[in-house]
mmJSON file of the N, C-alpha and C atoms, coordinates in Angstrom:
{"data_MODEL":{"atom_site":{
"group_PDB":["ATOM","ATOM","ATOM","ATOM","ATOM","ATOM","ATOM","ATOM","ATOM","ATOM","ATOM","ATOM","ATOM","ATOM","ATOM","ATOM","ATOM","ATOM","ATOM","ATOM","ATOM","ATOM","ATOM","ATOM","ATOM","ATOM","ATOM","ATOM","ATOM","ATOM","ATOM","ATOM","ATOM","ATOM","ATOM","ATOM","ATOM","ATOM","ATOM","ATOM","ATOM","ATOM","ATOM","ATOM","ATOM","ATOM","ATOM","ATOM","ATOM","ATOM","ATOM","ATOM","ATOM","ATOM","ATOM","ATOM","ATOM","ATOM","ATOM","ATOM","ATOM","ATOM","ATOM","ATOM","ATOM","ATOM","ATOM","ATOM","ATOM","ATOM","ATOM","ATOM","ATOM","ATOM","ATOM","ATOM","ATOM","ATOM","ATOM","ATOM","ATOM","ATOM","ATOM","ATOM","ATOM","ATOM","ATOM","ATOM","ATOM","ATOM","ATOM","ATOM","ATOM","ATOM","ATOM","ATOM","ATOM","ATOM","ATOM","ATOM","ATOM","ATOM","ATOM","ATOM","ATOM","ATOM","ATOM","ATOM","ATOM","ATOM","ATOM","ATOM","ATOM","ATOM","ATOM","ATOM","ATOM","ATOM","ATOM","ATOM","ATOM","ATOM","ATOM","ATOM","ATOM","ATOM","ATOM","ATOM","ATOM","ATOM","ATOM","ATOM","ATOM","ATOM","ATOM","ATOM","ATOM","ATOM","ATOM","ATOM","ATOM","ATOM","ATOM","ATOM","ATOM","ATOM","ATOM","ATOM","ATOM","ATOM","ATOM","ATOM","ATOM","ATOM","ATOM","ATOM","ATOM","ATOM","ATOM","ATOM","ATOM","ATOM","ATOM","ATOM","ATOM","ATOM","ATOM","ATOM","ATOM","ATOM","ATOM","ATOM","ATOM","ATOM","ATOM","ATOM","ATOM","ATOM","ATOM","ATOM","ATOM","ATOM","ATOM","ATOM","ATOM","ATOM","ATOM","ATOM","ATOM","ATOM","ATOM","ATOM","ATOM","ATOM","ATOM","ATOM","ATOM","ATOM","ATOM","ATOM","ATOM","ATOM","ATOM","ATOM","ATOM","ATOM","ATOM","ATOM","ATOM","ATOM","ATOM","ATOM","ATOM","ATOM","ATOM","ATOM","ATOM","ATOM","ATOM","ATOM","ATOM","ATOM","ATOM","ATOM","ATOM","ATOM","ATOM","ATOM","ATOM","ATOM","ATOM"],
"id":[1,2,3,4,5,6,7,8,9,10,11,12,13,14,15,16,17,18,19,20,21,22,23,24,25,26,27,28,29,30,31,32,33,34,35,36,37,38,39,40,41,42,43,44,45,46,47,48,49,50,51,52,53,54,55,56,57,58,59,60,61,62,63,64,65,66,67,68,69,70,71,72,73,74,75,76,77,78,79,80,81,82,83,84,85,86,87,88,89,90,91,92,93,94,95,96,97,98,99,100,101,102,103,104,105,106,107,108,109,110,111,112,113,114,115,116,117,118,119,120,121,122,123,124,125,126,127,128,129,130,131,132,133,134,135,136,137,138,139,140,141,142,143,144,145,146,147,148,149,150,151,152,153,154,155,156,157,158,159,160,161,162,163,164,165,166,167,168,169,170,171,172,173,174,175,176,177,178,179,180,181,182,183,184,185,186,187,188,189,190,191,192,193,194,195,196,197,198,199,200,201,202,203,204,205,206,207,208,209,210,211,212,213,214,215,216,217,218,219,220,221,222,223,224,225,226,227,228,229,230,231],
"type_symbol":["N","C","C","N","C","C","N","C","C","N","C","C","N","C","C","N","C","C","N","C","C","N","C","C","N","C","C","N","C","C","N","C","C","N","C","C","N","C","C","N","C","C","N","C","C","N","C","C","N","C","C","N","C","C","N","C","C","N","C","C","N","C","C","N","C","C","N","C","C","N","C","C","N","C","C","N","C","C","N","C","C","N","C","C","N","C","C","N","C","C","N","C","C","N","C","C","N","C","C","N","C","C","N","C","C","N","C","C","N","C","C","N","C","C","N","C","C","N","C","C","N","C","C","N","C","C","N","C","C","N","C","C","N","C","C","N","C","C","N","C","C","N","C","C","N","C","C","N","C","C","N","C","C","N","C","C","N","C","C","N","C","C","N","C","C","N","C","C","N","C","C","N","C","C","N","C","C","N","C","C","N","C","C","N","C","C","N","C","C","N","C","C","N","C","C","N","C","C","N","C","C","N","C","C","N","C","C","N","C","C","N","C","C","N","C","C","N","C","C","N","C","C","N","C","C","N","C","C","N","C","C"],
"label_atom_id":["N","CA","C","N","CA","C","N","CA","C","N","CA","C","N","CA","C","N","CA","C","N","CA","C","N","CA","C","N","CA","C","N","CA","C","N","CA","C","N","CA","C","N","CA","C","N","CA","C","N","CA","C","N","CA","C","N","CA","C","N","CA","C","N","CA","C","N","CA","C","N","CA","C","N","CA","C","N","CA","C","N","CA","C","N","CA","C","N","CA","C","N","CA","C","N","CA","C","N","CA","C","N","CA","C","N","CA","C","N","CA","C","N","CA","C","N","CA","C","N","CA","C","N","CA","C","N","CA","C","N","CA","C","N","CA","C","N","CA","C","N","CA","C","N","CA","C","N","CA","C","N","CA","C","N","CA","C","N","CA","C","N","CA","C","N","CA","C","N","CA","C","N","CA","C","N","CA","C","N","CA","C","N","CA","C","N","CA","C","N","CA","C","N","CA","C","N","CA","C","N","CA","C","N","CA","C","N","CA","C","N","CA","C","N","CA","C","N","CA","C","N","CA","C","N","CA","C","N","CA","C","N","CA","C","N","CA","C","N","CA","C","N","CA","C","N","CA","C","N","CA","C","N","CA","C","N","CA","C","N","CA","C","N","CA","C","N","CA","C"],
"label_alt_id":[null,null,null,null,null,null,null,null,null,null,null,null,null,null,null,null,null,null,null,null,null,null,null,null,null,null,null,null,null,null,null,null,null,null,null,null,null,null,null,null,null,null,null,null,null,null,null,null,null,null,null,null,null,null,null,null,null,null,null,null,null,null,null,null,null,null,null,null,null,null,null,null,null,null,null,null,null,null,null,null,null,null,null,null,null,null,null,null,null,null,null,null,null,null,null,null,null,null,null,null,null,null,null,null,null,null,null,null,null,null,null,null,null,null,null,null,null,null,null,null,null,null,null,null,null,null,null,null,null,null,null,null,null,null,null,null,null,null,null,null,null,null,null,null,null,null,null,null,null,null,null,null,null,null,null,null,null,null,null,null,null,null,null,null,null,null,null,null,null,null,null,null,null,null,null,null,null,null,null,null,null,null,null,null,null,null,null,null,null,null,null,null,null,null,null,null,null,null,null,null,null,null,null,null,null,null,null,null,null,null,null,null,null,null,null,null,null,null,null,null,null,null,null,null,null,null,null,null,null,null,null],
"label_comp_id":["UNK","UNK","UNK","UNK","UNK","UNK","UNK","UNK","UNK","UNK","UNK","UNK","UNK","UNK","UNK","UNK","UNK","UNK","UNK","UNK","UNK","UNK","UNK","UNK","UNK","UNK","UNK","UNK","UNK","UNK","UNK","UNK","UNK","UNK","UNK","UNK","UNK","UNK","UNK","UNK","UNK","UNK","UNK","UNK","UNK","UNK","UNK","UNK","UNK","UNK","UNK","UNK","UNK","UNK","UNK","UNK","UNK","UNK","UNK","UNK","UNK","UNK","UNK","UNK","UNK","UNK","UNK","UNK","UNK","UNK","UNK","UNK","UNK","UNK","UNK","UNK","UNK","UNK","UNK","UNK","UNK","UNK","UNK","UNK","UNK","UNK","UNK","UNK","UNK","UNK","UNK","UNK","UNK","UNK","UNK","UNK","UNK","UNK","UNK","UNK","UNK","UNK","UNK","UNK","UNK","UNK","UNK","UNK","UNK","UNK","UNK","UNK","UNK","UNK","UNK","UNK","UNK","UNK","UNK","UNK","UNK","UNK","UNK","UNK","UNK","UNK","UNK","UNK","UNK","UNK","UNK","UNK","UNK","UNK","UNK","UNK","UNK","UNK","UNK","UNK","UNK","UNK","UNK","UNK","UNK","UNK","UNK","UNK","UNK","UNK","UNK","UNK","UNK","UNK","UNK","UNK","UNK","UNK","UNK","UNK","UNK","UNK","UNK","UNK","UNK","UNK","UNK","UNK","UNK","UNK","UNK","UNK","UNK","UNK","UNK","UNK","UNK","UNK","UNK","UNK","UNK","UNK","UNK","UNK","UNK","UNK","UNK","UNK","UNK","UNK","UNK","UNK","UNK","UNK","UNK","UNK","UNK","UNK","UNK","UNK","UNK","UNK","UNK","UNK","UNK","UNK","UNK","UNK","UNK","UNK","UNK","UNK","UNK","UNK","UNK","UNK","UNK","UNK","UNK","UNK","UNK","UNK","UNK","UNK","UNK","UNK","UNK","UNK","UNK","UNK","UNK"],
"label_asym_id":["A","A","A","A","A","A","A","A","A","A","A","A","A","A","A","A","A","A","A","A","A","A","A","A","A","A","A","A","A","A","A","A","A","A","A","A","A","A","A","A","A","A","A","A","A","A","A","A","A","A","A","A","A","A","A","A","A","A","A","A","A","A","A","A","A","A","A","A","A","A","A","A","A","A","A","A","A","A","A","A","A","A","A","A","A","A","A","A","A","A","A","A","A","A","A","A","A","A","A","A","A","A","A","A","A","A","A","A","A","A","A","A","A","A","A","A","A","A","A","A","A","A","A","A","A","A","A","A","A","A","A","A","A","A","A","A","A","A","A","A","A","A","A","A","A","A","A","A","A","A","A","A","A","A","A","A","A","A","A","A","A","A","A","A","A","A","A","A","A","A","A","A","A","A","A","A","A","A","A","A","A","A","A","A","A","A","A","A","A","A","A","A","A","A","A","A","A","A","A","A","A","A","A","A","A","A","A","A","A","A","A","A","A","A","A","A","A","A","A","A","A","A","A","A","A","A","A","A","A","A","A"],
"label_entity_id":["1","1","1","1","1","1","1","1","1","1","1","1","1","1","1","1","1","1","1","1","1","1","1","1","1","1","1","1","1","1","1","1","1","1","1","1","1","1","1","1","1","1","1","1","1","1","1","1","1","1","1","1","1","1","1","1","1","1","1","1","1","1","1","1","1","1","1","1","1","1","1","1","1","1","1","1","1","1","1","1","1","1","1","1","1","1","1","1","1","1","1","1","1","1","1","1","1","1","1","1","1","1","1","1","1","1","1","1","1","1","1","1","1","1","1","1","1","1","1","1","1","1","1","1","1","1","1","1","1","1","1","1","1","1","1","1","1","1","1","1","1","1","1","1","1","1","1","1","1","1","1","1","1","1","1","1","1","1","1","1","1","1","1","1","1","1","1","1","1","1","1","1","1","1","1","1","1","1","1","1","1","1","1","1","1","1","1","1","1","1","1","1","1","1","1","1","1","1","1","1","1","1","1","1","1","1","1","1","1","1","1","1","1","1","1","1","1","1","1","1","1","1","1","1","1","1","1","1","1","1","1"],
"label_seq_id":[1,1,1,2,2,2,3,3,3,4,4,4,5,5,5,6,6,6,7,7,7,8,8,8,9,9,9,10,10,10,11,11,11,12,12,12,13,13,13,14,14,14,15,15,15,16,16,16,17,17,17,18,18,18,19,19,19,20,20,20,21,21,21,22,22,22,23,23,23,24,24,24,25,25,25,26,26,26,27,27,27,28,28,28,29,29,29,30,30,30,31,31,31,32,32,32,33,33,33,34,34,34,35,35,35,36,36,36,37,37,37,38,38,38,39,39,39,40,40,40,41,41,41,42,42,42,43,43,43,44,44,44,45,45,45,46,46,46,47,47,47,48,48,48,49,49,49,50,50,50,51,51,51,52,52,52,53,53,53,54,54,54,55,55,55,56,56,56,57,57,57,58,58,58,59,59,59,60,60,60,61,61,61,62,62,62,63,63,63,64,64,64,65,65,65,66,66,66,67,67,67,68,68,68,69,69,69,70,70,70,71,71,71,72,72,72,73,73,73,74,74,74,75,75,75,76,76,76,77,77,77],
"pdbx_PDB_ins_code":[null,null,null,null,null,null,null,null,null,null,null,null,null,null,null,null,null,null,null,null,null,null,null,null,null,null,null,null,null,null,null,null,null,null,null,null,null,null,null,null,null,null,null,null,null,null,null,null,null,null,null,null,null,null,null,null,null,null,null,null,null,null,null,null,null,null,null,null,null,null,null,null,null,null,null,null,null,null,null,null,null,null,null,null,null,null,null,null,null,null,null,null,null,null,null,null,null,null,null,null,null,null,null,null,null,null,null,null,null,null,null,null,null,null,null,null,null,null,null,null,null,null,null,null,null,null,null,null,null,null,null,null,null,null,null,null,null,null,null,null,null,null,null,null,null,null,null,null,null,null,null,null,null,null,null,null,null,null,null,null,null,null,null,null,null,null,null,null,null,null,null,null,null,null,null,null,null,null,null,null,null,null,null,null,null,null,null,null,null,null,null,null,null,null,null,null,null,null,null,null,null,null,null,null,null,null,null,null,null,null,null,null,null,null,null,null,null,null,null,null,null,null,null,null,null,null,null,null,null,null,null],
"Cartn_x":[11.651,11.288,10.684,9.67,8.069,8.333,8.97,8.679,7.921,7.107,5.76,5.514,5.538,5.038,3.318,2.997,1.385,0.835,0.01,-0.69,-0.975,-0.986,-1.66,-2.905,-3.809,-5.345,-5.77,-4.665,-4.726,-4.515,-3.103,-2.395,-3.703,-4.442,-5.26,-6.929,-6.596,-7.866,-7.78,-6.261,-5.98,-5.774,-5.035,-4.376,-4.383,-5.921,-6.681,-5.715,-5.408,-4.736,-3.177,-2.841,-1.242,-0.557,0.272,1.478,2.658,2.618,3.44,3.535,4.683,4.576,4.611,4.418,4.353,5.382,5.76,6.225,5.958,5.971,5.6,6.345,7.394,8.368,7.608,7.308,6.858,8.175,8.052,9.132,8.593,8.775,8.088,8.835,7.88,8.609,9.952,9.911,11.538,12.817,12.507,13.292,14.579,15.698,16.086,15.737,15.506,15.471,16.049,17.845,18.689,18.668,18.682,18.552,17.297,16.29,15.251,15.138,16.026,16.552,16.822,18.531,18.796,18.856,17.677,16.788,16.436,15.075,14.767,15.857,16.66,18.104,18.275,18.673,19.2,18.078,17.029,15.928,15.814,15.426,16.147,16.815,18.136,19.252,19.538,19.344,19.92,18.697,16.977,16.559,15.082,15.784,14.591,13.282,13.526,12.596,12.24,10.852,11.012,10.132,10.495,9.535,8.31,6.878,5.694,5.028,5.085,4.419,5.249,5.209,5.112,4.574,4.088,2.93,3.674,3.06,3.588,2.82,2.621,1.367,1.345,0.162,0.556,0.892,1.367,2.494,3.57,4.149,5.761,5.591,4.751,5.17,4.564,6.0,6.65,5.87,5.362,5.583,5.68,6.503,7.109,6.611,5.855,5.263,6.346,6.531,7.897,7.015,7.293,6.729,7.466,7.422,8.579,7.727,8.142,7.087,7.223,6.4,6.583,6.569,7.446,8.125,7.403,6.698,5.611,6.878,7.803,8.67,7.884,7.644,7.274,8.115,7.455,8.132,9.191,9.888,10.496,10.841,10.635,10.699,9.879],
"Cartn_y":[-38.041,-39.089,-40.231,-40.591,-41.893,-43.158,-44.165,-45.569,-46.078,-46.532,-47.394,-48.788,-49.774,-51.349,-51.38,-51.515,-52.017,-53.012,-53.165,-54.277,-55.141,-56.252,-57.538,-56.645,-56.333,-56.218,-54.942,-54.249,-52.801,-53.045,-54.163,-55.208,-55.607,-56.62,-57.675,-56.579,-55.565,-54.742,-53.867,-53.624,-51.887,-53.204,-54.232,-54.993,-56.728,-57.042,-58.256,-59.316,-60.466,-61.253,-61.546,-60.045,-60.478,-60.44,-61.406,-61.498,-60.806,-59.533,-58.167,-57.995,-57.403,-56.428,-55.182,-54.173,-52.646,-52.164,-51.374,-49.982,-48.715,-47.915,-46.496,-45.607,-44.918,-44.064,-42.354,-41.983,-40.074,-39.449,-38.517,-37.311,-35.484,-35.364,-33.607,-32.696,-31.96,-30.665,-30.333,-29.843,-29.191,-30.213,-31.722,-32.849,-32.71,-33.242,-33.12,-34.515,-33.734,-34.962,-35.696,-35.306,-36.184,-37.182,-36.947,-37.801,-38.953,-38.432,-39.607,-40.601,-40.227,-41.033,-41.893,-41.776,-42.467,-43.558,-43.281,-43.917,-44.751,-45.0,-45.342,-46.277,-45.639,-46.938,-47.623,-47.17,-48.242,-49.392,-49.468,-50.328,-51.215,-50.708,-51.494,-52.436,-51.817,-52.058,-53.691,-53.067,-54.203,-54.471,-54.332,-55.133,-55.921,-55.69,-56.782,-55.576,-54.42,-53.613,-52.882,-53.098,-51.793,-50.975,-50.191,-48.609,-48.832,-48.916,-49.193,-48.259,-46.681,-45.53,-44.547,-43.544,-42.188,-40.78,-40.767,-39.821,-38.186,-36.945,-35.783,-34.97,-34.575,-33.539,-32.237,-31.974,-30.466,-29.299,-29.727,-29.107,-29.534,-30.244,-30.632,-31.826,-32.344,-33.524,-34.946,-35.449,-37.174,-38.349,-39.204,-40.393,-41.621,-42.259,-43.482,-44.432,-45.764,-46.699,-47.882,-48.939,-49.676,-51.101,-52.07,-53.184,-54.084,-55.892,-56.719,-58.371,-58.8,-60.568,-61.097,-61.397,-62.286,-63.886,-64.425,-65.409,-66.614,-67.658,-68.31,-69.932,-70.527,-71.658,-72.98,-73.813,-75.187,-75.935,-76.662,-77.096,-78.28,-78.97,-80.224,-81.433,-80.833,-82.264,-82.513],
"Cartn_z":[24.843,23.913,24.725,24.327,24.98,24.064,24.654,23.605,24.595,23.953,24.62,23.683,24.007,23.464,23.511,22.524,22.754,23.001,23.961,24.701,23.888,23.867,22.79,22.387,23.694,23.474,22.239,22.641,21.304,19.867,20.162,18.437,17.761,18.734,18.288,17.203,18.186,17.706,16.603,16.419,15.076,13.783,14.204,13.73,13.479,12.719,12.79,11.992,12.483,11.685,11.254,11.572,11.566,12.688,12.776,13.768,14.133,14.871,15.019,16.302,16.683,17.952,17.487,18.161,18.079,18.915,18.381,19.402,18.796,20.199,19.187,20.054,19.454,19.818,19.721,20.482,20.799,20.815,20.239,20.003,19.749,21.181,21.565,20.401,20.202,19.067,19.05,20.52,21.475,21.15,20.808,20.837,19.082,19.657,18.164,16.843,15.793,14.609,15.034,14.413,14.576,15.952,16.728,17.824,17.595,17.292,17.412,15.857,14.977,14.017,14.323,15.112,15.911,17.343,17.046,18.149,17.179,16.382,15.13,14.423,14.583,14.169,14.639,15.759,16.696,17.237,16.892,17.052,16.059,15.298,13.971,13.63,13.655,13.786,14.809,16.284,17.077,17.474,17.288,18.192,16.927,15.927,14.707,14.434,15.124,14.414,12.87,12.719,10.74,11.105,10.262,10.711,9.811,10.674,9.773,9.601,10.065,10.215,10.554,10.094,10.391,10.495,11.647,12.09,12.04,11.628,11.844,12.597,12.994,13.653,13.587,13.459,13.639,14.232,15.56,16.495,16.407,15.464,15.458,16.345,16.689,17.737,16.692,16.504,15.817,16.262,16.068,16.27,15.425,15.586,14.693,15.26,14.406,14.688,14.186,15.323,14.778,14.932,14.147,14.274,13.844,14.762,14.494,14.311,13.678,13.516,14.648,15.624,16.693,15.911,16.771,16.508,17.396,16.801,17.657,17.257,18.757,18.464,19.208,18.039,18.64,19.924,20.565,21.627,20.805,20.93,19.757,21.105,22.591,22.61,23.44],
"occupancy":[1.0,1.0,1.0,1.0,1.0,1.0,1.0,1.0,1.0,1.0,1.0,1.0,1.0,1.0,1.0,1.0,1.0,1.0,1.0,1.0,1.0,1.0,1.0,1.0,1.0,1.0,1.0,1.0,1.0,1.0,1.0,1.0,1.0,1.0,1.0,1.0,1.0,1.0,1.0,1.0,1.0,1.0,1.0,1.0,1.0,1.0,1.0,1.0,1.0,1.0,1.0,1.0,1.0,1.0,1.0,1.0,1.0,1.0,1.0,1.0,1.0,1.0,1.0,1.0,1.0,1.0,1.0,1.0,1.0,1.0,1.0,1.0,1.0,1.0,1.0,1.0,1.0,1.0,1.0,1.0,1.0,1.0,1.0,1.0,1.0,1.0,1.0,1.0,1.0,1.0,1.0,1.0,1.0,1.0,1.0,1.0,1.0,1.0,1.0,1.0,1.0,1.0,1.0,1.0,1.0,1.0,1.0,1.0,1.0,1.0,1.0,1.0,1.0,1.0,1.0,1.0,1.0,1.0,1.0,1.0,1.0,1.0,1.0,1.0,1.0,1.0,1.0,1.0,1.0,1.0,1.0,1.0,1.0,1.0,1.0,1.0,1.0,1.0,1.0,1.0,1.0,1.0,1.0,1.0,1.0,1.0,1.0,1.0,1.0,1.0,1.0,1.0,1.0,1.0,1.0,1.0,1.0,1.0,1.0,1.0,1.0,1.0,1.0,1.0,1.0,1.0,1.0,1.0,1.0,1.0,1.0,1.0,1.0,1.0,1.0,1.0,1.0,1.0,1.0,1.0,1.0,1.0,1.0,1.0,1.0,1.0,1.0,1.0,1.0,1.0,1.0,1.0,1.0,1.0,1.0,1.0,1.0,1.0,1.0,1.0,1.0,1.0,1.0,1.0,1.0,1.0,1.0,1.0,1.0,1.0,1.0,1.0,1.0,1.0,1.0,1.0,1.0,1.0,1.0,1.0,1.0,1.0,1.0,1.0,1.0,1.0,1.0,1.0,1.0,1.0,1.0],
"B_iso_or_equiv":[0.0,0.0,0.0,0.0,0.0,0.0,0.0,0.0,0.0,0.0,0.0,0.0,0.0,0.0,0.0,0.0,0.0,0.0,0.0,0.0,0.0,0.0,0.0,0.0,0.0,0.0,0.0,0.0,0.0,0.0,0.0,0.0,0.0,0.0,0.0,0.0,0.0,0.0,0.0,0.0,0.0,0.0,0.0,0.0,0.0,0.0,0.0,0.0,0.0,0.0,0.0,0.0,0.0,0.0,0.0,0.0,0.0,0.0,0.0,0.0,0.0,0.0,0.0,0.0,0.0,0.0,0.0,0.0,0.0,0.0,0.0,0.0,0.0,0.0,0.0,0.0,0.0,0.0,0.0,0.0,0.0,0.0,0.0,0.0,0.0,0.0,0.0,0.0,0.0,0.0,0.0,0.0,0.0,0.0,0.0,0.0,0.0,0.0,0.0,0.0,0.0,0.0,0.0,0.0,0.0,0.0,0.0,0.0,0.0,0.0,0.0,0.0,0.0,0.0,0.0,0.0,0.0,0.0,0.0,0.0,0.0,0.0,0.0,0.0,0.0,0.0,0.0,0.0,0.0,0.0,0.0,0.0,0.0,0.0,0.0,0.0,0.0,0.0,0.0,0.0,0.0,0.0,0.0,0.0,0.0,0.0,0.0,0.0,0.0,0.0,0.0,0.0,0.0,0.0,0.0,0.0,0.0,0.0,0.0,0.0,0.0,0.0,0.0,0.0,0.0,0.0,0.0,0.0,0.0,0.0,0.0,0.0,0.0,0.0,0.0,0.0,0.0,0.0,0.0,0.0,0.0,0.0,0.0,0.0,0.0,0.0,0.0,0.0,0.0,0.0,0.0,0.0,0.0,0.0,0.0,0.0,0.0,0.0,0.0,0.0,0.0,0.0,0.0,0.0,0.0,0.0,0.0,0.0,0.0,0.0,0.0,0.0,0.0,0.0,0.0,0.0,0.0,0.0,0.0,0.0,0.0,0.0,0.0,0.0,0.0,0.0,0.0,0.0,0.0,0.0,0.0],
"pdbx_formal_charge":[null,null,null,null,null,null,null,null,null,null,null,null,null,null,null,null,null,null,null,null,null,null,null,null,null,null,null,null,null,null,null,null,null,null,null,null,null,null,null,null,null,null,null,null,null,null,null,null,null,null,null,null,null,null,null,null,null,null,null,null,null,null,null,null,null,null,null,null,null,null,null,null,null,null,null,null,null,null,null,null,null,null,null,null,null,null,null,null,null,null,null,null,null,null,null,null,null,null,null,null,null,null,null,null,null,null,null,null,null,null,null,null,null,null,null,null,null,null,null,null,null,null,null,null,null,null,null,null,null,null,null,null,null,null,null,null,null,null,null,null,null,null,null,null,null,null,null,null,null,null,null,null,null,null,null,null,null,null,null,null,null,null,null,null,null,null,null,null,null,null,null,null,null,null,null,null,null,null,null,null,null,null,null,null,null,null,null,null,null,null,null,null,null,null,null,null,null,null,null,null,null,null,null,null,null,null,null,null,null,null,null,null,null,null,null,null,null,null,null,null,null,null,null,null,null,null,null,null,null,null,null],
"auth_seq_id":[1,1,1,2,2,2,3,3,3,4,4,4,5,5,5,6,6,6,7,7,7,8,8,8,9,9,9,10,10,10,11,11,11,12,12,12,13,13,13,14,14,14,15,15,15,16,16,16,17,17,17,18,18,18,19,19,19,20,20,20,21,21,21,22,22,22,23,23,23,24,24,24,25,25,25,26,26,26,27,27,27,28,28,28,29,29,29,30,30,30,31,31,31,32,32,32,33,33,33,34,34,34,35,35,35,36,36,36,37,37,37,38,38,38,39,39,39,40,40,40,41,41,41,42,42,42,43,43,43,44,44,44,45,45,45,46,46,46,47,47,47,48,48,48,49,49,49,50,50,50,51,51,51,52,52,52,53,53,53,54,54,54,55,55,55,56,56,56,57,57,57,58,58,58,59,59,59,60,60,60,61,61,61,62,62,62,63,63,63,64,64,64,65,65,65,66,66,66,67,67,67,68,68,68,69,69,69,70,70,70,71,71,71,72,72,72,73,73,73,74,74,74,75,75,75,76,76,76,77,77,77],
"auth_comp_id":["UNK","UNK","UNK","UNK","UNK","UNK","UNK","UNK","UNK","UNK","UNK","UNK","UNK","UNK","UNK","UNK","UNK","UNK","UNK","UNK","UNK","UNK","UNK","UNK","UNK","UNK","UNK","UNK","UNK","UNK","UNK","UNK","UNK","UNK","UNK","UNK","UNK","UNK","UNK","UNK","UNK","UNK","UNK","UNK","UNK","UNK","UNK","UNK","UNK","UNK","UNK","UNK","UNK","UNK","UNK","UNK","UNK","UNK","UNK","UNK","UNK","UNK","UNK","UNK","UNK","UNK","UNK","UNK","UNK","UNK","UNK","UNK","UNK","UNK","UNK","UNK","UNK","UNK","UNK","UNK","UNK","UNK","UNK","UNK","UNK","UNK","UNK","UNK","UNK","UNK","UNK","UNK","UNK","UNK","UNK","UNK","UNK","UNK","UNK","UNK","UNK","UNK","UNK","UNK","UNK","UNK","UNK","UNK","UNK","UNK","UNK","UNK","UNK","UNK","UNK","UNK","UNK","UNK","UNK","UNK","UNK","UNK","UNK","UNK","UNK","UNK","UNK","UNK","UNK","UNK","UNK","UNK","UNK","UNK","UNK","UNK","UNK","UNK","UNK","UNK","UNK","UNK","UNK","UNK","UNK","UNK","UNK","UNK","UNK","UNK","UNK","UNK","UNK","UNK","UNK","UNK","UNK","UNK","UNK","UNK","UNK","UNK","UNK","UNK","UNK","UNK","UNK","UNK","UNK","UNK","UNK","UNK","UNK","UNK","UNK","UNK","UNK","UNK","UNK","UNK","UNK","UNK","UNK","UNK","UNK","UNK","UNK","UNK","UNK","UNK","UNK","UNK","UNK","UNK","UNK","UNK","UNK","UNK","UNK","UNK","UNK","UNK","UNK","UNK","UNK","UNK","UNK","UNK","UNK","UNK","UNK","UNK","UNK","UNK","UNK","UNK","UNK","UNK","UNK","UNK","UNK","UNK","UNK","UNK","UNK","UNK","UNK","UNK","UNK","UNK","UNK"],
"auth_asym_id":["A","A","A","A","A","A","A","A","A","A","A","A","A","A","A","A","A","A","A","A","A","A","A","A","A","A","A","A","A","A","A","A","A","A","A","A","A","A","A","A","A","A","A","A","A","A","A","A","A","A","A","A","A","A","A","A","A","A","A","A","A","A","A","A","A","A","A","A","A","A","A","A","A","A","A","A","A","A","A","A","A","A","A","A","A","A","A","A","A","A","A","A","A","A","A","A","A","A","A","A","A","A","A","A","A","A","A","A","A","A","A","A","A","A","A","A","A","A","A","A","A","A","A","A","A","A","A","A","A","A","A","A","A","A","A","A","A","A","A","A","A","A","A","A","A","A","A","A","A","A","A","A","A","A","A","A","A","A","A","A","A","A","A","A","A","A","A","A","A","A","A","A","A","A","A","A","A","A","A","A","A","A","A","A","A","A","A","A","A","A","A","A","A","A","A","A","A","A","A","A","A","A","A","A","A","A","A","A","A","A","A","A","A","A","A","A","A","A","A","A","A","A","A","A","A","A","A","A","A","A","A"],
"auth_atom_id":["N","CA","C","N","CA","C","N","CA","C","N","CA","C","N","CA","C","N","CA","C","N","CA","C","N","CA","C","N","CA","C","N","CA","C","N","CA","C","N","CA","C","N","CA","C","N","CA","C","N","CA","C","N","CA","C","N","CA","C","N","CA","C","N","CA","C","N","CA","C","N","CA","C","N","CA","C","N","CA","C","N","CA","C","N","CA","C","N","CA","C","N","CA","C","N","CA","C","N","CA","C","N","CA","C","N","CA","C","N","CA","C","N","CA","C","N","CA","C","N","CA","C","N","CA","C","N","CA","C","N","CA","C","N","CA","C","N","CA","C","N","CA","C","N","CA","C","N","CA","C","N","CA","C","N","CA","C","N","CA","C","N","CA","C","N","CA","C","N","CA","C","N","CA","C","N","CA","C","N","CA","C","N","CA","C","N","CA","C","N","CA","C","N","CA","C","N","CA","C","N","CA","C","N","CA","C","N","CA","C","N","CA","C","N","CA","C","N","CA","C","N","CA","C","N","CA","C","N","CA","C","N","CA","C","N","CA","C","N","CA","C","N","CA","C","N","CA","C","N","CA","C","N","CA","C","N","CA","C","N","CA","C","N","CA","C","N","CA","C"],
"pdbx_PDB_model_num":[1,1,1,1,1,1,1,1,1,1,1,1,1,1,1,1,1,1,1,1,1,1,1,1,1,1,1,1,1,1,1,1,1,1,1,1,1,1,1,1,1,1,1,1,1,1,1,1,1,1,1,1,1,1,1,1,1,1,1,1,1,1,1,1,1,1,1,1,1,1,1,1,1,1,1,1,1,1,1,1,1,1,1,1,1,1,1,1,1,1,1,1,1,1,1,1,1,1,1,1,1,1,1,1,1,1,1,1,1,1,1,1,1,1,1,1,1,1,1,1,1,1,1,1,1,1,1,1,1,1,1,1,1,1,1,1,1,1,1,1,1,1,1,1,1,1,1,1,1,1,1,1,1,1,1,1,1,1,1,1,1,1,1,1,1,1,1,1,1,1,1,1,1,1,1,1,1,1,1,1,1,1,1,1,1,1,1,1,1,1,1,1,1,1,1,1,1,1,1,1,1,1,1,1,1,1,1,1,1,1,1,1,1,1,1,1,1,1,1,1,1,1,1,1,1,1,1,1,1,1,1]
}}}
């Protein structure tokens, strides 16, 4: 299983105008569901991720596109 973050420069280009991070979790054929669910959860879960895609292919090979609001904080003092 491949989690990879996407570069600003890739965000800025698939993805004009909104304020997101990416991740994109790979999951090989051979790999189990259950396990990469749970992966998928647990991102979720504890780190502010939602699942914005789900890719199937046609070799059995997964990938889940996870995306979270980047959070832009004024300086205050």
């Amino acid at each position: 299983m491949k989690e990879q973050i996407l570069p600003r420069s890739v965000e800025q280009r698939l993805y004009q105008g909104q304020n997101y991070e990416y991740m994109v979790i790979s999951v090989e054929r051979d790999e189990s569901l259950p396990e990469a669910r749970r992966r998928v959860l647990e991102h979720s879960e504890y780190g502010k991720w939602e699942l914005h895609r789900t890719v199937l292919y046609l070799g059995g090979h997964r990938r889940y596109w996870m995306r979270r609001k980047v959070m832009n904080v004024a300086r205050t003092i």
